[in-house]
C-alpha positions as CSV (number, residue, x, y, z in Angstrom):
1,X,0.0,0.0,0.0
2,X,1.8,3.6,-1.1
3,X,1.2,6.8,1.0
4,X,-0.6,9.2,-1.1
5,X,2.4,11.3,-1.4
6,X,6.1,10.6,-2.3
7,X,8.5,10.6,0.4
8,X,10.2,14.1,-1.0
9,X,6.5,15.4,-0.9
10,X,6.0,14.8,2.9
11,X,9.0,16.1,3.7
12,X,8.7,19.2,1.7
13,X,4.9,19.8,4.0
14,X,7.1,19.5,7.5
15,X,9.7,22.2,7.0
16,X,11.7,21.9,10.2
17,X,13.0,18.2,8.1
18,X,15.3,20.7,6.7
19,X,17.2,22.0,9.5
20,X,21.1,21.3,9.9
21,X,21.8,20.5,14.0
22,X,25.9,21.3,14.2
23,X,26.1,21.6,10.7
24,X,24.9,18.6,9.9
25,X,21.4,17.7,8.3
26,X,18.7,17.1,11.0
27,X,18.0,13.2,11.6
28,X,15.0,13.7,13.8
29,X,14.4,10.1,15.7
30,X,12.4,11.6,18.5
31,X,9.1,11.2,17.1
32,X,7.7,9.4,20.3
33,X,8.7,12.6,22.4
34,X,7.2,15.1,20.0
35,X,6.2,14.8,16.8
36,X,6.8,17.6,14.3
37,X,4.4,19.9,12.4
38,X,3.2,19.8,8.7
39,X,2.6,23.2,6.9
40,X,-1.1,22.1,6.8
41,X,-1.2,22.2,10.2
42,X,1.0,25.6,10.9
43,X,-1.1,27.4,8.5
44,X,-4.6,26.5,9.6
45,X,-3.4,27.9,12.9
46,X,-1.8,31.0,11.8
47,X,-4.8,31.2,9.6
48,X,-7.1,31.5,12.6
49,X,-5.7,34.1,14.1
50,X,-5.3,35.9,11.8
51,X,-9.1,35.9,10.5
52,X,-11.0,34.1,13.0
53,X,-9.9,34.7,16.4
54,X,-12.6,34.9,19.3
55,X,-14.3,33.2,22.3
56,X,-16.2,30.2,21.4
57,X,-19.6,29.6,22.6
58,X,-19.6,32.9,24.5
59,X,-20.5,35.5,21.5
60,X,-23.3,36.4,19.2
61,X,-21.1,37.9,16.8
62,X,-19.6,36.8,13.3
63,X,-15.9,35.9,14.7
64,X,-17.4,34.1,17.6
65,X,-20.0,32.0,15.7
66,X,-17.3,31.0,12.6
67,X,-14.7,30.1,15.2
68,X,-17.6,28.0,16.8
69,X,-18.3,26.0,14.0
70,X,-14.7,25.4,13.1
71,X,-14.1,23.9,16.9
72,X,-17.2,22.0,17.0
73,X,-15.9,20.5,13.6
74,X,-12.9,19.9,15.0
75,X,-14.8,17.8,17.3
76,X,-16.0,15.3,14.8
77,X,-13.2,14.9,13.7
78,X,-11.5,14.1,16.0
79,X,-14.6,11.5,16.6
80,X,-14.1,10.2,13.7
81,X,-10.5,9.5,13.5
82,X,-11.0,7.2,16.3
83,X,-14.5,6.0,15.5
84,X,-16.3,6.7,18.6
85,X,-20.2,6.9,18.5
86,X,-21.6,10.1,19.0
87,X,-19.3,13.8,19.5
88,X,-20.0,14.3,22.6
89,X,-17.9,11.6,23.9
90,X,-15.5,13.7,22.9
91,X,-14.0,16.0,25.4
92,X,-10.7,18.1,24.3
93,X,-8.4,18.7,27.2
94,X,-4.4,19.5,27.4
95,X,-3.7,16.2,26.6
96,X,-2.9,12.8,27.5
97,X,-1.8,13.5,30.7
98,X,-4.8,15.6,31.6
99,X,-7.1,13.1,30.4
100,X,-5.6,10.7,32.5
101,X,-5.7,13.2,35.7
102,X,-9.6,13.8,34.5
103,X,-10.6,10.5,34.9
104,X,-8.5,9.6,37.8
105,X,-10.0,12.2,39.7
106,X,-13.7,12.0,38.6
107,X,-14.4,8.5,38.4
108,X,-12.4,8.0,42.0
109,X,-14.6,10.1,43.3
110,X,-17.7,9.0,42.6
111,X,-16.7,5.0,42.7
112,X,-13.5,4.2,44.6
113,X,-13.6,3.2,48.4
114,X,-10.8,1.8,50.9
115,X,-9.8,-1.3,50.2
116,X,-10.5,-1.2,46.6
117,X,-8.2,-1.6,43.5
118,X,-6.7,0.0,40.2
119,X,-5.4,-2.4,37.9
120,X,-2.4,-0.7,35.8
121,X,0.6,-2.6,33.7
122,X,4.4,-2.6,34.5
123,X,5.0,-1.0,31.0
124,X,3.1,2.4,31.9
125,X,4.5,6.1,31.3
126,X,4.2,7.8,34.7
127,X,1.5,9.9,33.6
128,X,-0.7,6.6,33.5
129,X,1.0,5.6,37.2
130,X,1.1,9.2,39.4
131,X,-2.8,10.3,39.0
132,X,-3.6,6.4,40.4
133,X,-1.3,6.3,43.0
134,X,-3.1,10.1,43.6
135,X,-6.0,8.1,44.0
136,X,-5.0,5.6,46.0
137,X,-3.7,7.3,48.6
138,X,-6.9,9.6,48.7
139,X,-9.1,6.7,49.1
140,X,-7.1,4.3,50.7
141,X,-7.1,1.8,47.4
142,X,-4.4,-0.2,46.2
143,X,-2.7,-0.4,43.0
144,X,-1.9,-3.8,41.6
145,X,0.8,-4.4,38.3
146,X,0.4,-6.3,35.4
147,X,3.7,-8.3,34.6
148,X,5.3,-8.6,31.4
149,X,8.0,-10.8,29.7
150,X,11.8,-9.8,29.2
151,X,10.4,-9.9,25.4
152,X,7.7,-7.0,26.8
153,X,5.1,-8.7,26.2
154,X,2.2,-8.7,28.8
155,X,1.1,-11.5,31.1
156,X,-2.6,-11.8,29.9
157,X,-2.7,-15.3,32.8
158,X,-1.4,-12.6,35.6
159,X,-3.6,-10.0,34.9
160,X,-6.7,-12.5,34.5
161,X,-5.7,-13.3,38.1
162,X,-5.0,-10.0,39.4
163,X,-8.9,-8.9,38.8
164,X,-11.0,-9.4,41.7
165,X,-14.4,-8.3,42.6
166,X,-12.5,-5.5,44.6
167,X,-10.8,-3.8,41.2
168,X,-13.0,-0.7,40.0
169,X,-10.7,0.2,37.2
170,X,-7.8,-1.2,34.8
171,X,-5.5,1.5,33.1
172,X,-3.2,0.1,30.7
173,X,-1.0,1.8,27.5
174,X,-2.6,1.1,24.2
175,X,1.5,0.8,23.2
176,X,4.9,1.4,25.2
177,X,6.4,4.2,24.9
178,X,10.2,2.4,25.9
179,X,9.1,-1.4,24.0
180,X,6.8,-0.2,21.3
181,X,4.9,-3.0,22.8
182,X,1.6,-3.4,21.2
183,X,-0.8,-4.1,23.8
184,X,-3.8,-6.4,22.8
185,X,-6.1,-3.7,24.7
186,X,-9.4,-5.7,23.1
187,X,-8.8,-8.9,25.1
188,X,-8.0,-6.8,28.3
189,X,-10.9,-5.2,27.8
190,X,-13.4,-8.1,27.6
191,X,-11.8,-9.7,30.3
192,X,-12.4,-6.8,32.3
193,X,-16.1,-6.3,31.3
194,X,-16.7,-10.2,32.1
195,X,-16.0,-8.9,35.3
196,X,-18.0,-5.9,35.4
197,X,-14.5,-3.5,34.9
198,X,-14.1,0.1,32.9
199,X,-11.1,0.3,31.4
200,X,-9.0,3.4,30.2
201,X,-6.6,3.1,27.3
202,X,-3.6,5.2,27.0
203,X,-3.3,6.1,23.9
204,X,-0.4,8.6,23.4
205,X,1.9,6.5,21.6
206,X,-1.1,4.4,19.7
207,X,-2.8,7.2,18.1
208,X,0.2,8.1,15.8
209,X,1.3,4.6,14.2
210,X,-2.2,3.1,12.9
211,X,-6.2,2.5,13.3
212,X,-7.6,3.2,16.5
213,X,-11.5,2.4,16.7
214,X,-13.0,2.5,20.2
215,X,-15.7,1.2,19.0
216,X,-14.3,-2.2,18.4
217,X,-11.8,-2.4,21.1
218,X,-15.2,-1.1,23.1
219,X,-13.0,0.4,25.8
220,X,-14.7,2.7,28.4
221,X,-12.1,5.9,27.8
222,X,-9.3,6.6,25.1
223,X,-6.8,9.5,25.7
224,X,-4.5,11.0,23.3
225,X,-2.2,14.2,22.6
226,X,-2.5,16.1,19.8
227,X,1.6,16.7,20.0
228,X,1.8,13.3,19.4
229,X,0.1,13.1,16.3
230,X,1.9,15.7,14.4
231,X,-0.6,18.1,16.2
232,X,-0.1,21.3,18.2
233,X,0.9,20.9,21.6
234,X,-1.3,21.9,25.0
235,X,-4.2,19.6,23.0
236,X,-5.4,16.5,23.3
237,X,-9.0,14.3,23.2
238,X,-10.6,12.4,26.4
239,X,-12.6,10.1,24.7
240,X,-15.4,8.6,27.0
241,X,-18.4,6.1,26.6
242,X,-21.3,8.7,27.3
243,X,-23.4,6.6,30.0
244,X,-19.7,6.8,32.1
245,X,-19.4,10.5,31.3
246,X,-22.7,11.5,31.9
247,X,-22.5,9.3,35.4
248,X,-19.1,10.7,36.0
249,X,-18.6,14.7,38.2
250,X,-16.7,17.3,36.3
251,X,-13.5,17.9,37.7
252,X,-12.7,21.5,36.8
253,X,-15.1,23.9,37.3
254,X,-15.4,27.7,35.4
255,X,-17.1,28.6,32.6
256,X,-18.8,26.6,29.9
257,X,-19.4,23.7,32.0
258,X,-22.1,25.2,33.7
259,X,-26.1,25.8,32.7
260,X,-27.0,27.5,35.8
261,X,-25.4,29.0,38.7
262,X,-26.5,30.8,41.7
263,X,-25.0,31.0,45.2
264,X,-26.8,28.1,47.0
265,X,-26.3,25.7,44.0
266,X,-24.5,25.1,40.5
267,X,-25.9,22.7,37.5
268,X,-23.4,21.3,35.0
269,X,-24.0,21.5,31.6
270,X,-24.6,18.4,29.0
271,X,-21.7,16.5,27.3
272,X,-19.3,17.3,26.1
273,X,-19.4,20.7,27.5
274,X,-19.8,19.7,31.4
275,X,-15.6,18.7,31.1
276,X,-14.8,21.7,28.9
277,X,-14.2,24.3,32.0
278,X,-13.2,28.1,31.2
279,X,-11.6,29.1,27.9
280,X,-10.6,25.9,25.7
281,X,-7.6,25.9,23.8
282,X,-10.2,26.2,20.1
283,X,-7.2,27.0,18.4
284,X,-5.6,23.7,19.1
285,X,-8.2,21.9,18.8
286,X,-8.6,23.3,15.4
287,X,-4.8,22.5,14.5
288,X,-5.5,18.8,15.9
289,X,-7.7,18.3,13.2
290,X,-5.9,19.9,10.1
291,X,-2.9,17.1,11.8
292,X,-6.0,14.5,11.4
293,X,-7.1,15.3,8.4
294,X,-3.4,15.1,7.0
295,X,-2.6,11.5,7.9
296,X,-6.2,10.5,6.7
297,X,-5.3,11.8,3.6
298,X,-1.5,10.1,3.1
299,X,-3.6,7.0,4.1
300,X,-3.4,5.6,7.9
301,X,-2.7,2.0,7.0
302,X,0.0,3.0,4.5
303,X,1.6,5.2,7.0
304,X,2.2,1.9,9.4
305,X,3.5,0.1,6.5
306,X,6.0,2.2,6.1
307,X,6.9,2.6,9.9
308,X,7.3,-1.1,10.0
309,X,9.5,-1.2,7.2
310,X,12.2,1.6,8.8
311,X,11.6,-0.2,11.7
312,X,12.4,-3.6,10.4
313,X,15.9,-1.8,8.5
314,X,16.5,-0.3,12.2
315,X,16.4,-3.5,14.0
316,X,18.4,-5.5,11.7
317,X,21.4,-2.4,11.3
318,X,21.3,-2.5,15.3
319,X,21.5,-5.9,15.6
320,X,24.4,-6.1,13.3
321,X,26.1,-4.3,15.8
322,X,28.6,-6.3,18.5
323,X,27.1,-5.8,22.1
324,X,23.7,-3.9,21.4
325,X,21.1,-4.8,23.6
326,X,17.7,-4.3,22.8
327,X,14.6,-3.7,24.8
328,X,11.2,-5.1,23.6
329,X,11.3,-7.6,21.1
330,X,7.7,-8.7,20.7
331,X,5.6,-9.6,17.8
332,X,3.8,-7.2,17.7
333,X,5.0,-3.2,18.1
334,X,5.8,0.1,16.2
335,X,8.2,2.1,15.2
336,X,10.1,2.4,18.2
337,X,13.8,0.2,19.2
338,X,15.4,0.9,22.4
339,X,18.7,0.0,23.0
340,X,22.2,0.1,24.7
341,X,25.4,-0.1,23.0
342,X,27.2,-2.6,25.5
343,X,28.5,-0.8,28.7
344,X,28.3,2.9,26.9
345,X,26.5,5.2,29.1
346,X,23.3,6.4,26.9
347,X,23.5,9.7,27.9
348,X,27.5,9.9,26.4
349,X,26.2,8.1,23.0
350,X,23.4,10.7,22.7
351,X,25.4,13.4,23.1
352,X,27.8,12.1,20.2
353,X,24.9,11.3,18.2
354,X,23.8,14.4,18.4
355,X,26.8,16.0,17.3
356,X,26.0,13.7,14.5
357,X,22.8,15.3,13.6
358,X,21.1,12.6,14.8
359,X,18.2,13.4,17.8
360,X,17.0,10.3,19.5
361,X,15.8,10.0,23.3
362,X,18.1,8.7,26.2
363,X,17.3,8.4,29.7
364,X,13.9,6.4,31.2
365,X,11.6,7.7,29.1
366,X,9.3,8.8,32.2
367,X,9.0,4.9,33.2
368,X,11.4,4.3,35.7
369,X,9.5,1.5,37.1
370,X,10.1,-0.2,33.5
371,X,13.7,0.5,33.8
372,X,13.7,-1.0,37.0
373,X,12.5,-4.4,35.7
374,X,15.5,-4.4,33.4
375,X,18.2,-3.5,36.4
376,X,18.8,-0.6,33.6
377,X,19.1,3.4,34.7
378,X,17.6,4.3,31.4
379,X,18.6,3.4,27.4
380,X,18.2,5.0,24.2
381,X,15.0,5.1,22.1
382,X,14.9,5.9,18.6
383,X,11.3,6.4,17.5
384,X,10.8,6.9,13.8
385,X,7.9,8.3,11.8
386,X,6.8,7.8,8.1
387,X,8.7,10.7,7.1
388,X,11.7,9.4,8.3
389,X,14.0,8.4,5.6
390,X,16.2,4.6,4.8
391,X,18.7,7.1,4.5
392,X,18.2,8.3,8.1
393,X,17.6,4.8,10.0
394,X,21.2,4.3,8.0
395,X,23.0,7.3,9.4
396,X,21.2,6.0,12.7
397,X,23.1,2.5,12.6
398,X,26.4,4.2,11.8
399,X,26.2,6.8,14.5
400,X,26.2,4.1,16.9
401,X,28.3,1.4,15.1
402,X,30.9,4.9,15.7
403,X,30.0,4.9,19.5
404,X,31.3,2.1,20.0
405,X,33.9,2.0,18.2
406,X,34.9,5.6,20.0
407,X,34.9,3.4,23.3
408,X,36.6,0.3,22.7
């Protein structure tokens, strides 16, 4: 299957590609951090404010109704990139993290006691591990782990195991953001409803790299940032069954979330507006779905092709190499390899490979419990996109076979 551009084409729409990094051309393999922007994106933006810039929701006036419009069709499609039933299980907040914190904090309220239990894996970015051990210690609830393989691939036995009658949530990444791990979040999730069980997805680092339909994987929440999907930053979707939203208390309150107020009493407005507290960030929103719209258009099942084919030239060049280790070597997972080049100290190889041109991650990736199950103190991730180049995954694979060589 062929993107619906050429590979000079997408690089020409994402003009930072073009940058030299110590006068060297830009090998940017830090796509799991941030993604970068495409023109089509930058210029819907820049085109709001230049011609459409107000309040939504709060005006009568021309600017205020246009900009309106433009958010609420943001909205859709944003439900439609991810299939979910109706718009108003779409709630925009700042982004993964936030959505996380949103639900952590609204469904422990109204459903979490002592002695109860949140179910989360041992592959989780600490924003998916903080807002629940939050809520544990508010409550009085414990958190329980779902195990995983030296391969990275979870222990579906364990975690049938690990639910009980006492477990009011599970929270578990869609994909890891260390293993590019492809979770198989549809058989968690029936397991989990056999027993009665919501379950959020975390969906930061699955959003970007194929198909997500919440419909079919029928989980109760899906949260993603627009940063990560070569959207703006300080944007992201809460996605949310609406029976659990409607059943759930706002956490924030302001306006635009309200429909009355008076002194003795407030009422909340309907979905999706009874989450969407004081000014929302319309322009990002906005720019989340011109970042949408793009990779509908290149074709979302071409653009994982092609990440599995750099990813496939990565892991082979690596592997080549005398004393790489690599974490996460499951079946099934994207475009992301960790590594460590023998005893070299990943933040020494980054720096080089930076001075190389060549960006990639180092450290723990915010998942030091992860790192922990590996006796590591962190590695280095390379996380490549579809605009990534075979020429770039090459320059990757002899930045490092250099590394080493430097420290022999």
């Amino acid at each position: 299957m062929q993107l619906a551009k050429s590979i000079e084409e997408i690089r020409a729409d994402f003009p930072i590609l073009s940058t030299m990094a110590h006068g060297k051309p830009l090998v940017y393999l830090d796509n799991g951090a941030t993604t970068q922007k495409p023109l089509q994106v930058i210029n819907v933006m820049e085109e709001l404010y230049r011609t459409t810039n107000a309040n939504v929701h709060r005006g009568v006036h021309y600017l205020s109704d246009r900009v309106s419009e433009r958010y609420e069709a943001a909205r859709e499609t944003a439900r439609a990139f991810i299939n979910a039933r109706s718009r108003e299980e779409i709630i925009f907040t700042a982004g993964t993290t936030a959505s996380i914190n949103a639900v952590a904090f609204s469904f422990g309220e109204r459903y979490v006691r002592e002695g109860d239990e949140i179910l989360i894996s041992g592959m989780e970015h600490h924003a998916n591990i903080v807002p629940w051990q939050m809520l544990c210690e508010r409550k009085r609830a414990k958190l329980k782990i779902i195990p995983f393989s030296d391969e990275g691939v979870l222990d579906i036995e364990a975690y049938r195991t690990l639910l009980t009658e006492r477990t009011r949530i599970v929270a578990v990444t869609h994909v890891s953001n260390v293993l590019g791990t492809v979770n198989p979040v549809k058989e968690i999730v029936a397991e989990a409803h056999r027993h009665g069980i919501p379950v959020l997805v975390d969906g930061a680092q699955g959003i970007q790299h194929g198909l997500v339909d919440v419909t079919d994987l029928d989980c109760d929440f899906y949260v993603f940032s627009g940063h990560k999907v070569y959207g703006p930053n300080g944007i992201g979707v809460l996605y949310g069954k609406a029976d659990m939203l409607n059943e759930l208390p706002p956490y924030q309150g302001g306006g635009d979330m309200v429909a009355n107020v008076t002194f003795e009493k407030t009422t909340y407005n309907v979905l999706p507006f009874k989450f969407e507290a004081g000014t929302t960030n319309f322009t990002g929103a906005i720019g989340l779905a011109a970042a949408l719209d793009y990779l509908s258009a290149l074709g979302r099942e071409a653009v994982a092709q092609r990440e599995q084919s750099l990813l496939a030239l990565a892991t082979a060049g690596l592997s080549a190499i005398d004393g790489i280790r690599i974490y996460g070597t499951a079946p099934h997972k994207v475009s992301v390899i960790s590594f460590l080049p023998g005893t070299i100290h990943q933040l020494d190889a980054g720096m080089i490979l930076d001075k190389m041109g060549i960006a990639v991650r180092t450290g723990t990736h915010c998942a030091q419990p992860l790192m922990e199950r590996y006796g590591i103190t962190g590695n280095i991730r390379a996380s490549i996109a579809f605009y990534n180049t075979e020429d770039e995954v090459e320059a990757l694979v002899k930045g490092i076979r250099r590394v080493t060589e430097m420290f022999v």
